[in-house]
C-alpha positions as semicolon CSV with decimal commas, in nm:
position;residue;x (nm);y (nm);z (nm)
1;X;0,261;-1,349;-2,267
2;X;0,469;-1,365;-1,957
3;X;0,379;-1,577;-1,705
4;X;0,194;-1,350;-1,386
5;X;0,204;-1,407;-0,985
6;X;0,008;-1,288;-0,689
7;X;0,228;-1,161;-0,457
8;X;0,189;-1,233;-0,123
9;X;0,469;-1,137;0,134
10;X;0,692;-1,362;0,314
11;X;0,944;-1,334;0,566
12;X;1,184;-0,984;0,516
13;X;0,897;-0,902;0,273
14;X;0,630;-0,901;0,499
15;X;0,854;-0,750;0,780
16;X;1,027;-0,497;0,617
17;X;0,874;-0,371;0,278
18;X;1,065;-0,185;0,009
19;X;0,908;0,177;-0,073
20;X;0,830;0,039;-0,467
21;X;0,675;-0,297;-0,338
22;X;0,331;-0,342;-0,438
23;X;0,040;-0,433;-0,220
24;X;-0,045;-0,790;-0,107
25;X;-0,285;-0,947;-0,361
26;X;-0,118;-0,721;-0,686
27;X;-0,070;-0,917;-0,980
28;X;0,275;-0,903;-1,084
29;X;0,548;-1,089;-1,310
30;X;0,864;-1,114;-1,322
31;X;1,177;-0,842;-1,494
32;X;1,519;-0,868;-1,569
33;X;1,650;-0,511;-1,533
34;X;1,957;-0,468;-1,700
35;X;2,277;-0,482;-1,496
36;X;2,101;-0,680;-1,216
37;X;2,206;-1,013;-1,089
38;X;1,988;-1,299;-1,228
39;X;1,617;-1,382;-1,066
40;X;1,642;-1,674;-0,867
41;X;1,983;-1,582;-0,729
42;X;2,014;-1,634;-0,385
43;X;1,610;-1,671;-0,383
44;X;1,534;-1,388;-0,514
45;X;1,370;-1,241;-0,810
46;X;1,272;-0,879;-0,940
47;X;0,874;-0,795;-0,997
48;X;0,674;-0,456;-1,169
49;X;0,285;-0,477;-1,163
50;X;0,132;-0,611;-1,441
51;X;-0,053;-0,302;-1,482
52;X;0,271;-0,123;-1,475
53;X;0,602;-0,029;-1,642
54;X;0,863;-0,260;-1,641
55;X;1,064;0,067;-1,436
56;X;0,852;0,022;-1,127
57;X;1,063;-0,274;-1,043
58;X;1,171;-0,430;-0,701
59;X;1,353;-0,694;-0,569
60;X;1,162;-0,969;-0,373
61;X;1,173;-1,346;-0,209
62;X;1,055;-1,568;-0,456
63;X;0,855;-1,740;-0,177
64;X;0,642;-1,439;-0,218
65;X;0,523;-1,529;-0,519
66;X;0,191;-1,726;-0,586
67;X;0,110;-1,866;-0,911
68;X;-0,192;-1,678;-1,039
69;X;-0,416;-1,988;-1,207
């Protein structure tokens, strides 16, 4: 099972959200959409809902991610 998060906005997250960008407090994990640069480049990473599809990506800090214990 992949590994989930709680994301919780930081910096440009918090300031200015994408339209696809879940809530504060969603459960997410982590995607590798085809074509897309690699998560963790440049600090970044791209996230669906857990609860999701793996289409209702977006691209956020990783700082914004919490481990979910």
């Amino acid at each position: 099972m992949a590994k989930t998060y709680i994301f919780d906005p930081v910096g440009i997250d918090r300031f200015d959200p994408t339209p696809r960008q879940p809530a504060s407090g969603t459960l997410v994990r982590k995607v590798q959409p085809y074509g897309c640069p690699k998560n963790g480049t440049m600090g970044h990473c791209y996230i669906a809902p857990v609860a999701g599809s793996e289409k209702d990506f977006c691209l956020v800090l990783l700082n914004s991610l919490k481990d979910a214990k």
